[in-house]
C-alpha positions in Angstrom: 7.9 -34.9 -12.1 4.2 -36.9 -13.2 2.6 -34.9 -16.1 -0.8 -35.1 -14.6 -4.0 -35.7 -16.6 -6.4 -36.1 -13.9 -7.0 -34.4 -10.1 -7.1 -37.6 -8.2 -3.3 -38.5 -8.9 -2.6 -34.6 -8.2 -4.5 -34.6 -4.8 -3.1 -38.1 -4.0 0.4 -36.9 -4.7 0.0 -33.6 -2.4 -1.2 -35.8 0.6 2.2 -37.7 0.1 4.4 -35.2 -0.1 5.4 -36.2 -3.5 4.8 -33.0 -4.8 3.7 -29.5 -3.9 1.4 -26.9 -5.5 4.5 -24.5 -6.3 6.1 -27.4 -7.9 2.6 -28.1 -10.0 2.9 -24.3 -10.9 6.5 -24.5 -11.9 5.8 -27.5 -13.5 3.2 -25.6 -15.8 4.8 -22.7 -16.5 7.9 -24.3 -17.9 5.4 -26.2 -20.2 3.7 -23.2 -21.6 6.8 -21.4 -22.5 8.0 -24.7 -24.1 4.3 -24.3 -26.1 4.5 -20.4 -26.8 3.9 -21.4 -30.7 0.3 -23.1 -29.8 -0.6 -19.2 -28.4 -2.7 -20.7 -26.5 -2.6 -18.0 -23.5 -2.9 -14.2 -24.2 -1.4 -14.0 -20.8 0.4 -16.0 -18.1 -0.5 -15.1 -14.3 3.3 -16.3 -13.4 3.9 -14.6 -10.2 0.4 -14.4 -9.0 0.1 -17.9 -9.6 3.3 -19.4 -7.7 2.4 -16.9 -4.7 -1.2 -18.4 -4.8 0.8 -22.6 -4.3 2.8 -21.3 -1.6 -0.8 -19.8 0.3 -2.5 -23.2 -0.9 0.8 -25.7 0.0 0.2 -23.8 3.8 -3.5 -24.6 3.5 -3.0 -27.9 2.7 -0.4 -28.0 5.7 -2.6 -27.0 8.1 -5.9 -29.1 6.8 -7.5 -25.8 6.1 -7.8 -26.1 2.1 -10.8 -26.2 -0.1 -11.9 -29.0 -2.8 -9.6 -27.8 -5.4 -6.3 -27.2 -3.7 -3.6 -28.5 -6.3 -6.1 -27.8 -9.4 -4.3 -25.2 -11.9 -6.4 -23.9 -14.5 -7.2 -21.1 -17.2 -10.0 -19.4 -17.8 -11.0 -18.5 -21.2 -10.8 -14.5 -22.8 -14.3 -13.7 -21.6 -14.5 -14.3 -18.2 -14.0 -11.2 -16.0 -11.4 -11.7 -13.0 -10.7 -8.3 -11.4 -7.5 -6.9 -12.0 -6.9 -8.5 -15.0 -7.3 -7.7 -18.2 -10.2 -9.0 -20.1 -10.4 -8.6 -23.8 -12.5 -11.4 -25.2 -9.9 -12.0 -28.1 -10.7 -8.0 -29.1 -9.0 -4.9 -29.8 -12.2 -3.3 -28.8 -11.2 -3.9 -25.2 -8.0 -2.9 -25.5 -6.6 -1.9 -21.9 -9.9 -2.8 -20.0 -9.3 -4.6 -16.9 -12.5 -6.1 -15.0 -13.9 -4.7 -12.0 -15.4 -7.4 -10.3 -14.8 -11.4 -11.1 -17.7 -13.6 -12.6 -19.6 -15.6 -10.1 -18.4 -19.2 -11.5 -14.8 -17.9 -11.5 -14.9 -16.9 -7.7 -16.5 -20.1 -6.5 -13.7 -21.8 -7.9 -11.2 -19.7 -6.2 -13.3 -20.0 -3.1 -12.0 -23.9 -3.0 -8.2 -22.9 -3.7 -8.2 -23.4 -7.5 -5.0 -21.8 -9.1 -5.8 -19.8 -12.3 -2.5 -19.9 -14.6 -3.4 -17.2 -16.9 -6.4 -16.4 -19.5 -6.7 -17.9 -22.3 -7.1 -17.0 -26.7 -10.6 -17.4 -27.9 -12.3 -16.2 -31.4 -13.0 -12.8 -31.1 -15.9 -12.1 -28.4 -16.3 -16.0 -29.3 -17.6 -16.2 -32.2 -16.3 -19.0 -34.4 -15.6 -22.6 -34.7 -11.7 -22.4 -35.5 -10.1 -19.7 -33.6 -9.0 -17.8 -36.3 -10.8 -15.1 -35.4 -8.4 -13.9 -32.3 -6.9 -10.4 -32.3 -4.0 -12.3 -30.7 -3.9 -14.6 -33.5 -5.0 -17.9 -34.2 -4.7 -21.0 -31.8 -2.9 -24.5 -32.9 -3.9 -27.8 -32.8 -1.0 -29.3 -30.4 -2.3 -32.8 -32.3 -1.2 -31.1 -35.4 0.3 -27.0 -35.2 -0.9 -27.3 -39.1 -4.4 -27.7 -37.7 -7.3 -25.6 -36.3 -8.4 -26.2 -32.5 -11.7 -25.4 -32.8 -14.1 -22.5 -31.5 -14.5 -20.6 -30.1 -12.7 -22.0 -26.5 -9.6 -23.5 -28.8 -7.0 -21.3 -26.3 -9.4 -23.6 -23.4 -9.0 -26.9 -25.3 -5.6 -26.3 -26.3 -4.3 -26.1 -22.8 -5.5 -29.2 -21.6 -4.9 -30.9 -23.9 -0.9 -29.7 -24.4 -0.6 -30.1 -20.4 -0.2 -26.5 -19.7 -2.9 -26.5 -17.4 -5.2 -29.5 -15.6 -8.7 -28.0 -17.1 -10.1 -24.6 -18.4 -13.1 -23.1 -18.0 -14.4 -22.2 -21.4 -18.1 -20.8 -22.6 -20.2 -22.6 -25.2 -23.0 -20.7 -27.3 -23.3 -23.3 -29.9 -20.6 -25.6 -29.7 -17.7 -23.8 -28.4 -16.8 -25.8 -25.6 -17.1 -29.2 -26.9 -16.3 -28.6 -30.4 -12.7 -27.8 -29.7 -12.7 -30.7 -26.7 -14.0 -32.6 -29.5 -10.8 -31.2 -32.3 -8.4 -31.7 -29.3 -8.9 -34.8 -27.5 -10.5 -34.1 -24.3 -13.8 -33.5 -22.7 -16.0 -30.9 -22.8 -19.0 -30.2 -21.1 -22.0 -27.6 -21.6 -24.4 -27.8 -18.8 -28.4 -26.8 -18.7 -29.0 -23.2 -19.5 -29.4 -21.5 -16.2 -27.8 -24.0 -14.3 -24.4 -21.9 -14.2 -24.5 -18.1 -13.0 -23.6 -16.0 -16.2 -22.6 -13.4 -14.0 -19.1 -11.9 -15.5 -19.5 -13.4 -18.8 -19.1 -11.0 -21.8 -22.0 -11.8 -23.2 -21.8 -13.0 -27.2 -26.0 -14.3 -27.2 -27.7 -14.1 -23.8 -30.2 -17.0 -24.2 -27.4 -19.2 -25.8 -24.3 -18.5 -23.3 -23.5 -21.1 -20.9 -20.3 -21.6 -19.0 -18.7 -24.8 -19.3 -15.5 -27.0 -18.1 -13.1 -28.5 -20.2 -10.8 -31.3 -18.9 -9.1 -34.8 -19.5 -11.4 -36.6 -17.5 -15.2 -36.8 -17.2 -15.1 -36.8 -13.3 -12.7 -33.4 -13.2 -15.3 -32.3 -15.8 -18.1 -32.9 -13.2 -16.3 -31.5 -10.1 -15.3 -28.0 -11.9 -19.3 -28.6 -12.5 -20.2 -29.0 -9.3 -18.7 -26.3 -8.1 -19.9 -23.6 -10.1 -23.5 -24.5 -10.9 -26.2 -23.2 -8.4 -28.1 -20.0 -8.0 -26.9 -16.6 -7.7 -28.2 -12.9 -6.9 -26.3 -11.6 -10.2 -28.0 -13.2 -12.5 -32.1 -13.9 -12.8 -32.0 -16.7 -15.6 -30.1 -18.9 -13.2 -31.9 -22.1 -11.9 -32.5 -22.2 -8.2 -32.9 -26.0 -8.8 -30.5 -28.1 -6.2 -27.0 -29.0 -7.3 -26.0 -33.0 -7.5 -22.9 -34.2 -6.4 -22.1 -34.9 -10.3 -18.6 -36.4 -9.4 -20.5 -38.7 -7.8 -23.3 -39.9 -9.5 -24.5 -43.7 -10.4 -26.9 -45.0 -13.5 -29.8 -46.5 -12.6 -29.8 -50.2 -11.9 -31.7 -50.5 -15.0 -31.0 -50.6 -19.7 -31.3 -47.3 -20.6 -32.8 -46.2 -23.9 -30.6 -44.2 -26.0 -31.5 -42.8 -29.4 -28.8 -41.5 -31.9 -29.2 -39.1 -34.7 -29.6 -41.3 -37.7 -27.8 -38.6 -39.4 -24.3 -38.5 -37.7 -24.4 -42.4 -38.7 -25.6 -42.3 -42.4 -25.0 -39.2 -44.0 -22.5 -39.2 -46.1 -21.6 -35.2 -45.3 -20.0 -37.1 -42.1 -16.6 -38.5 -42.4 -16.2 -42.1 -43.1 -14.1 -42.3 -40.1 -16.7 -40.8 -38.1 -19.5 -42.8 -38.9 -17.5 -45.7 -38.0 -16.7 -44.6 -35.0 -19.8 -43.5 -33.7 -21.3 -47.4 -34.7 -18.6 -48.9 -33.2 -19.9 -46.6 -29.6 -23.1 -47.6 -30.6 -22.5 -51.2 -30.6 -20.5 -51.4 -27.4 -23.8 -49.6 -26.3 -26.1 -52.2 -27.4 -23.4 -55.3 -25.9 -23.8 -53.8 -22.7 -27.2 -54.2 -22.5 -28.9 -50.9 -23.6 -31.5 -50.2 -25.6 -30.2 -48.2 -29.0 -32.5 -47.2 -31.9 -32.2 -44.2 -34.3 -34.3 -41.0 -34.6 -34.9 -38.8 -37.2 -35.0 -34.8 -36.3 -37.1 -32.9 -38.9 -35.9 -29.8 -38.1 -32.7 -30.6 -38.2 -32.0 -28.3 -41.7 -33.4 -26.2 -39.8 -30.9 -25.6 -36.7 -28.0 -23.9 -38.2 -30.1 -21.2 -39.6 -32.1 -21.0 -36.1 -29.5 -20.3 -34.3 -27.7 -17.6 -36.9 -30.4 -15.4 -36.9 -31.0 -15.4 -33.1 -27.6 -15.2 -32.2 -26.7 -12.7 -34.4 -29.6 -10.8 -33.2 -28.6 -11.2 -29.8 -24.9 -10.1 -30.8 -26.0 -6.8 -32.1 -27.9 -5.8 -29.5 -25.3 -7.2 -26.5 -22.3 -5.4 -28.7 -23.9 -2.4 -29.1 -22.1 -1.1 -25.7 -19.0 -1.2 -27.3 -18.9 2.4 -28.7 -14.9 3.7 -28.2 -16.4 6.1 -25.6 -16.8 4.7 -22.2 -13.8 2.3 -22.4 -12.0 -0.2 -24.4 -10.5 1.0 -28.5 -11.4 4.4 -29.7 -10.2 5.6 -33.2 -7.3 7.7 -33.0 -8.6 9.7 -36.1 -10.5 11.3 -33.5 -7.2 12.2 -32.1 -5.9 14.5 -35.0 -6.6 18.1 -35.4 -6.4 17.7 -39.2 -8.8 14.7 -38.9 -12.8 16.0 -39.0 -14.1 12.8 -40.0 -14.5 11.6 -36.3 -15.1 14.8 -34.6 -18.8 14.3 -34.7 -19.7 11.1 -32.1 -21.9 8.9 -35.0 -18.5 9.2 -36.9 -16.6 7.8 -33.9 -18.8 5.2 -33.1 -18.3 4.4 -36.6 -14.8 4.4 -36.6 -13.8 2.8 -33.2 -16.2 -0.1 -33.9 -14.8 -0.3 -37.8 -11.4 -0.8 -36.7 -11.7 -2.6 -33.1 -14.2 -5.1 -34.3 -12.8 -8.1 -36.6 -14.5 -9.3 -39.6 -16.4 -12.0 -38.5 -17.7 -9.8 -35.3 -18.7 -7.2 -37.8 -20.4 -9.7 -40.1 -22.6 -11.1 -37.5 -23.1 -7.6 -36.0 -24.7 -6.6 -39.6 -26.7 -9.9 -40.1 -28.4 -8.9 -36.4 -29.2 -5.8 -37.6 -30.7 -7.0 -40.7 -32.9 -9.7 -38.8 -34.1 -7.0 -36.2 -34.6 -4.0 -38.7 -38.2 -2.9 -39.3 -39.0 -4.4 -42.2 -37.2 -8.3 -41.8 -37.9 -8.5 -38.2 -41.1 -10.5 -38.8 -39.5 -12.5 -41.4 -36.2 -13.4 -39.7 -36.3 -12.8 -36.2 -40.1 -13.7 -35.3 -40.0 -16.8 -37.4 -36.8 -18.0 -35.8 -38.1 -17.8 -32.7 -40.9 -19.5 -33.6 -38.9 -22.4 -35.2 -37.0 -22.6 -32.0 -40.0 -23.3 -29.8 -40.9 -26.3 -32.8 -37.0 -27.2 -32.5 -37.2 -27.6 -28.0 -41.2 -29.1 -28.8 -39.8 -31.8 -31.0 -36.4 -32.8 -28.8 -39.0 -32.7 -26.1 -40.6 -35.7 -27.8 -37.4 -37.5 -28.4 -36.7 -37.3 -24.7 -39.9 -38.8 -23.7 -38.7 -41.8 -25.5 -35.3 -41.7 -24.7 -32.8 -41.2 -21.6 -30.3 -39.9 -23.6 -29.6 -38.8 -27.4 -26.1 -39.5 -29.4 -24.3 -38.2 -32.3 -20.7 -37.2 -33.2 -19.6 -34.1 -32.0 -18.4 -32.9 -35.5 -18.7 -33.9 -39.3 -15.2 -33.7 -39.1 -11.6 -33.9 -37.7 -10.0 -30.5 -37.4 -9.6 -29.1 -40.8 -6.2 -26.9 -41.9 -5.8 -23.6 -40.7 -7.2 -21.0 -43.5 -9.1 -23.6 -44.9 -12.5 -22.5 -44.2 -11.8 -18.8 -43.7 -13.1 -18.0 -46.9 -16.2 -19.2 -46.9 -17.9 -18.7 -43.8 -21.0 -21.2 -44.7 -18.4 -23.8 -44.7 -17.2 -22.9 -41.0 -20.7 -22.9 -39.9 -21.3 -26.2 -41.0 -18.7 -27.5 -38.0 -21.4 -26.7 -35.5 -24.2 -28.8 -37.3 -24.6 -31.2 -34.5 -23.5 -29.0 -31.4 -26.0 -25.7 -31.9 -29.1 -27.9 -30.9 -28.2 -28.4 -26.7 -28.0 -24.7 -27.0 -31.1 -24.0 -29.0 -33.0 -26.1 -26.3 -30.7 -25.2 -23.4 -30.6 -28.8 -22.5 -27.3 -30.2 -21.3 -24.2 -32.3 -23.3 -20.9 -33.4 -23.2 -17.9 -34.2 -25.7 -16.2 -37.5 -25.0 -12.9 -38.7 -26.9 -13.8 -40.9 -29.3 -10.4 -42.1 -31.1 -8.4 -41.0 -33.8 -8.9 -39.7 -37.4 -5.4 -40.3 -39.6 -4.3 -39.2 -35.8 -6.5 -36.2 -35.0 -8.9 -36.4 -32.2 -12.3 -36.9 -32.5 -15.1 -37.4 -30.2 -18.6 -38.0 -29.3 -21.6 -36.1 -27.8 -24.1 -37.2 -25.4 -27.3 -34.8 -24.7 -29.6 -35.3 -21.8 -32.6 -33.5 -20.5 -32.5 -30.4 -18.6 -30.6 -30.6 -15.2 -29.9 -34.1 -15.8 -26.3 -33.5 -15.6 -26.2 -36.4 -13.1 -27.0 -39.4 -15.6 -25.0 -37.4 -18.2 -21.4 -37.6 -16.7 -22.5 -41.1 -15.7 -22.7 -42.4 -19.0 -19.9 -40.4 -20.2 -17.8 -42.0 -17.4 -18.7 -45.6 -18.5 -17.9 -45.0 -22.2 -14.7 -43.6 -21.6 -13.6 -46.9 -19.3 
């Protein structure tokens, strides 16, 4: 049987007859058992999925099916599906199972997507290499030596191995298209707003955004499609009308693209990189379109932006997670010759101790310091403040410009362990990705070649809702 890489060849094939959605199925679940050393699912729907082909290959039968019959997916460790487990790469949901499923999850299954199974992430997904898993860390399929990326590496993984079509990963600074970026593939973070958050554990509310991560741009743009638009659920989504993004042109016209001087010239990028992103920039310029670089003054200023706020919002979203009301609790508490939990502070204290990892519990404390009394001003407050300079000033770029370019990462995907140590250093992977979500303006990761054989790729970021002209271009530079 084909090993798919795009839907068109899959929905082509089921009109034929030349396969069937059971077969697809079969197809991936050999794969992923053949891949159990990537661990890039925490767990395989097997069953539910291959009774879900035979309903679909009916469907299809009768004419009756939606957009996606023949589409098998994953959905990333923090997206609630009910009656499944949901643990957002945590022991501090240990056991939980959702009660309801997220709104972008059930539109999906409204047009007959299959969902495979859920898939690793860094813990509550924060990180840029996932290491941080309960379930242990993800691997590279380019390189098993080698990270995947954050914190959607279980997402990118997949796809990239062939153990599912696409994934639906979630991207608070980077974590979609980083690891589409370290693996090969594409990955797309849309406008905030313009996908219900509805269902998503939530790492930083005014970051999260839910995003699709596939092999093509135009699978990519239908997963988009289908999940963006408003919803009762969830008051930050836009109520602004959704494009048929599968579908849309350019305009008949050169379009202005500016690139971030940076991601060309500094020598803190790869040489490989840099290269790579001219060589884009010069088929760019041969094709007729206007291509000039820009200089972002802020830019020093992004990483630490975006820890402080983030970090913020993490304390205060993770705060719920107390070992009382579901999820880990301590089992000190458990033994009569244990006091030290019998009074609740000392259970909190325990329970979110020993169910929270290490970098959950260092990002929990850095929130805490930036909202406390006496640094709130100096922290919080002025990050805020520098955010609204950060959106005023890619504002002006976009006046300008239809479109702004850089690489997706400084690197290729570094060694596993290398970076654990000094968490500054793994920060530094999300140096050009944190800004879309600063703004909440949309992007996209694009392959861009090879580095010594690891992926790398490209981003393109757009103006809010302008999703359309984004996939558009992405389509053209990947032909």
């Amino acid at each position: 049987m084909a090993h798919y890489r795009n839907f068109t060849t899959v929905q082509t094939d089921l009109q034929s007859g030349a396969v069937t959605c059971r077969q697809l199925v079969e197809q991936y679940l050999v794969r992923i058992e053949e891949h159990r050393h990537l661990n890039a699912f925490t767990e395989v729907y097997a069953d539910e999925s291959l009774a879900k082909a035979d309903k679909i290959d009916q469907k299809l039968a009768s004419g009756t099916a939606g957009r996606l019959a023949g589409m098998v997916i994953g959905i990333k460790d923090v997206l609630s599906y009910t009656g499944h487990s949901v643990r957002a790469g945590s022991r501090i949901l240990d056991n939980f199972t959702a009660q309801f499923t997220a709104t972008a999850v059930q539109r999906l299954l409204d047009e007959d997507v299959i969902i495979i199974g859920r898939q690793n992430c860094d813990e509550f997904a924060m990180g840029s290499s996932n290491e941080n898993s309960a379930f242990g860390p993800v691997r590279n399929a380019a390189d098993p030596d080698r990270v995947p990326g954050g914190s959607s590496g279980g997402s990118a993984v997949a796809v990239q191995a062939g153990l599912c079509l696409a994934s639906i990963g979630s991207d608070t600074g980077g974590s979609v298209r980083q690891p589409a970026a370290f693996c090969g593939v594409v990955g797309l973070k849309p406008t905030y707003g313009r996908i219900s958050r509805w269902g998503l554990i939530a790492y930083a509310s005014s970051f999260d955004c839910i995003g699709p991560i596939a092999n093509t741009v135009e699978d990519a743009a239908l997963l988009l499609e289908i999940m963006a638009g408003p919803d009762d659920f969830d008051s930050t989504v836009s109520s602004q009308p959704v494009q048929a993004y599968s579908q849309t042109q350019l305009p008949d016209r050169p379009l202005r693209i500016a690139y971030l001087r940076d991601g060309v010239e500094s020598t803190g990028i790869d040489a490989s990189i840099r290269d790579a992103t001219q060589r884009k920039l010069n088929a760019l310029r041969e094709a007729g379109h206007t291509v000039e670089p820009v200089d972002l003054s802020l830019l020093k200023y992004l990483l630490p932006t975006y820890y402080i706020l983030t970090t913020a919002e993490a304390s205060s979203n993770l705060s719920r997670f107390d070992g009382v009301r579901y999820g880990y609790r301590s089992k000190a508490d458990n033994s009569a010759s244990d006091t030290s939990t019998m009074d609740l502070l000392s259970l909190y204290k325990k329970s979110r101790t020993e169910g929270f990892g290490a970098e959950v519990r260092r990002r929990i404390l850095l929130g805490t310091f930036a909202l406390s009394a006496s640094y709130y001003d100096a922290y919080y407050t002025k990050a805020q403040q520098v955010r609204r300079l950060i959106r005023q000033e890619t504002e002006r770029v976009f006046e300008q410009y239809d479109f702004l370019l850089s690489p997706t990462t400084p690197t290729a995907a570094f060694r596993l362990g290398e970076k654990t140590g000094d968490p500054l250093q793994m920060y530094l992977a999300d140096i050009f990705t944190v800004q879309a979500n600063v703004v909440g303006y949309p992007a996209i990761s694009i392959p861009n070649g090879t580095d010594a054989g690891l992926p790398i790729g490209i981003q393109l970021m757009a103006p809010p809702f302008a999703e359309g002209a984004l996939v558009a271009l992405a389509r053209e530079m990947c032909n």
